[in-house]
Structures are given as structure tokens and as C-alpha cells.
N, C-alpha and C positions, 0 to 999 in steps of 0.2 A: 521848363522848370522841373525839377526832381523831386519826386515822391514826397520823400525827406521838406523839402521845403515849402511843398504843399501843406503837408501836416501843420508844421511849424506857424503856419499863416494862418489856416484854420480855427487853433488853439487859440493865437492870440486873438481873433474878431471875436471865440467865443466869449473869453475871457474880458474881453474890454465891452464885448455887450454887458456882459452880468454885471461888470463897475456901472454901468450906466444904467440897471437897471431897465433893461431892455430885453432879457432873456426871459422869457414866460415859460419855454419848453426845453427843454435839452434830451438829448438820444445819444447812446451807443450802440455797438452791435457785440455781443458775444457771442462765444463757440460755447456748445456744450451737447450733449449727446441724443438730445433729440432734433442737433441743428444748429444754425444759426438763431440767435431771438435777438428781435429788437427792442432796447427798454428805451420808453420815455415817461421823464419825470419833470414835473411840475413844481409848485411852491409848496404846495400839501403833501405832496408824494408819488409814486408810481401811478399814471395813467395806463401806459399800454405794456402788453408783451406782446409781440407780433411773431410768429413764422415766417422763415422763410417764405414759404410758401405761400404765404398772403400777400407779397408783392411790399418789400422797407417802403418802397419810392409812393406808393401806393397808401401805406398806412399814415406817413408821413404828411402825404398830400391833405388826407382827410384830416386828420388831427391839425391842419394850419388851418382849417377854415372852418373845422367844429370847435375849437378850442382858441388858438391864434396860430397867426404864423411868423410871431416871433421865435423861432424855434430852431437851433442851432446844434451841432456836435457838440457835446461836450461832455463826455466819457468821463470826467474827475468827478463830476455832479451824481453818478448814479456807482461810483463804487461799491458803497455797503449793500446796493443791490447784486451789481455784480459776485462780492463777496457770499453771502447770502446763497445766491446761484447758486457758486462753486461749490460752497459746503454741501448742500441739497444736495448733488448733484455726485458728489463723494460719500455722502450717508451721513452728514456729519452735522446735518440739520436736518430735524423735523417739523419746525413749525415759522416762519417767516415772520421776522419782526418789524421790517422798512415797514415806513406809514406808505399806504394806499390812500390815493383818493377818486374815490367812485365818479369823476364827475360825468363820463361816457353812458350812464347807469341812472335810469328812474324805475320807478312804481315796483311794480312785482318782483321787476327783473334785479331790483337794484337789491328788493329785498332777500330774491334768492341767494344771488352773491355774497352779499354778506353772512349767510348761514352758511354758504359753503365750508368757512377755514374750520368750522364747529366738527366736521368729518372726520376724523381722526385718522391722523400718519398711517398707511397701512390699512385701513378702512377704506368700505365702501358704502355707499347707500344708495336705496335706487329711486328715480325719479317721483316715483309713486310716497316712498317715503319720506323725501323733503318735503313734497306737497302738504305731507301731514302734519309735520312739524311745522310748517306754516301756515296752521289751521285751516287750508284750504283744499282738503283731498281729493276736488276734480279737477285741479291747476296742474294734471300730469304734462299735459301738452307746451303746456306754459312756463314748467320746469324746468323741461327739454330745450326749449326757445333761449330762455333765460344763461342757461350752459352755455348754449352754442353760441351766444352773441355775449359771453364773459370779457370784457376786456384786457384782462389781467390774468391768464391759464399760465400754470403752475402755480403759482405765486398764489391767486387763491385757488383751488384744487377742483374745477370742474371736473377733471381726469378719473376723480373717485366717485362721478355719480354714475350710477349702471343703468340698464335699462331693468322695467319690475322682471323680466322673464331671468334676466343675469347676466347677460350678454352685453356686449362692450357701447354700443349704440354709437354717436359719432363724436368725432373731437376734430375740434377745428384746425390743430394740427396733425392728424390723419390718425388711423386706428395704430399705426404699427410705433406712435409716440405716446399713446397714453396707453399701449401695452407697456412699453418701455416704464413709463411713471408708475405704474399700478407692483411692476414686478419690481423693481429698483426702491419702491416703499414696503415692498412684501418681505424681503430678504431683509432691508435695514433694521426692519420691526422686530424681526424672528433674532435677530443677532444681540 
């Protein structure tokens, strides 16, 4: 069977799950300059962006048995994200409007998240100073923790917290992507 008709066969199971109300999850994969990302969205909104590098088949895996696994292709469902992307991505957005829904995300961690989008375009903050802003000044470690296991990176902007020293610290899509985000928000800022 041909590519082509693969596709075509795909689309429609997706599509006739969603008639049936059988689609909990849908994913696509886009290109864009720090990669591949995989987006999955749910009935509230974006759950994941995944890296390459974190293994689709892998992220995939886990969101069917953390979330469900009814969970299907269907790239039409996540357009405006996609859209969204591209703009970012060209300089043509600064701030992300698709609903998110935190459901990967409790207690501390869910709270840091949520402070994150408060960072502003082209801004950075360092771990030490989230903490503060969430009245918790010794929650540095926890900060840290909370970035790294964000489910949602770009889209909400772990990529702008720094370490307190200034230094880039880690990103779960590697340091030489959240240079990329850091300087790609630096330039659209200044313009």
C-alpha cells in the first residue's frame, strides 16, 4: 500500500474516532528550527511539546497510559497551534494564545509553570527569582526541577529561566535550543 493511502486511511480512523467521540488525544509532528516537536492536544488544550530527542514513540507511550490511549494522528485538531509555532518561530508572535491544559503538572511544579508565560518575550529570570515571586525563596532546586520536567517548553517559556549565576543551566531540549529561543526572542524584541 502507498504512502499516499496510508495517510488517507489514517485521517479517516482519525476522524471517525472524533465522530464517535472516541478521541481523548490527538498529535502531530512539526518542523521548525530547534527540530522536530511533537504537539499533543486534548479536549482543554495542549498537553505536550516533546523533542525529538525525547523519543515521539516514547512520549506517546506515556501520555496513553498517564492520560488515555485513545490517542490518534490528527494534525487538523492542533493547527492554531501549529500556526502559533510558525509565527513564534518567524518573530511574528510574542506571546501564545492556544489554551493549555496543565493536566501532566501538580503542586509546586504546576505552580511554577504557570508563572512562567508572566516572563516576558525577550526576558529572562533566574531560578532564584521565580522562587521569590512565589513566595518561596528556598524553592531554588524546586524551580529547577519544575523547568525541567515542564510539559509544555516553548509554548510556555521554561527556555527564559537562567541559572542565579546567569548561565544557561539545562533545557530539556539541549542547551544549543534554548540558545536558539533566548537569541531568536532577543533580536525580535530589539526590532
Amino acid at each position: 500500500m502507498a504512502e499516499a493511502d496510508l495517510t488517507a486511511l489514517r485521517d479517516r480512523l482519525s476522524h471517525r474516532a472524533e465522530e464517535a467521540e472516541l478521541l481523548d488525544l490527538a498529535y502531530r509532528i512539526v518542523d521548525s528550527p530547534v527540530g522536530r516537536l511533537l504537539l499533543v492536544a486534548g479536549p482543554r488544550g495542549l498537553v505536550r511539546v516533546a523533542f525529538d530527542s525525547e523519543g515521539f514513540s516514547q512520549v506517546l507511550a506515556g501520555l496513553s497510559e498517564r492520560i488515555s490511549p485513545r490517542l490518534l494522528h490528527a494534525p487538523w485538531k492542533l493547527e492554531a497551534v501549529a500556526r502559533e509555532l510558525e509565527e513564534y518561530f518567524t518573530g511574528h508572535r510574542s506571546r501564545f494564545e492556544v489554551p493549555v491544559d496543565f493536566i501532566l503538572s501538580s503542586g509546586f511544579r504546576l505552580a511554577v509553570q504557570r508563572e512562567l508565560p508572566g516572563i516576558g518575550y525577550g526576558q529572562t529570570a533566574t531560578y532564584r527569582e521565580l522562587a521569590e515571586r512565589l513566595e518561596n525563596p528556598k524553592a531554588v532546586r524546586a524551580v529547577g526541577t519544575a523547568c525541567a520536567t515542564n510539559p509544555l517548553p516553548v509554548v510556555v517559556p521554561c527556555h527564559r529561566v537562567l541559572r542565579s549565576d546567569g548561565s544557561l543551566g539545562g533545557y530539556l531540549g539541549g542547551l544549543e535550543a534554548k540558545t536558539l529561543l533566548l537569541e531568536l526572542e532577543k533580536e525580535n524584541a530589539a526590532a
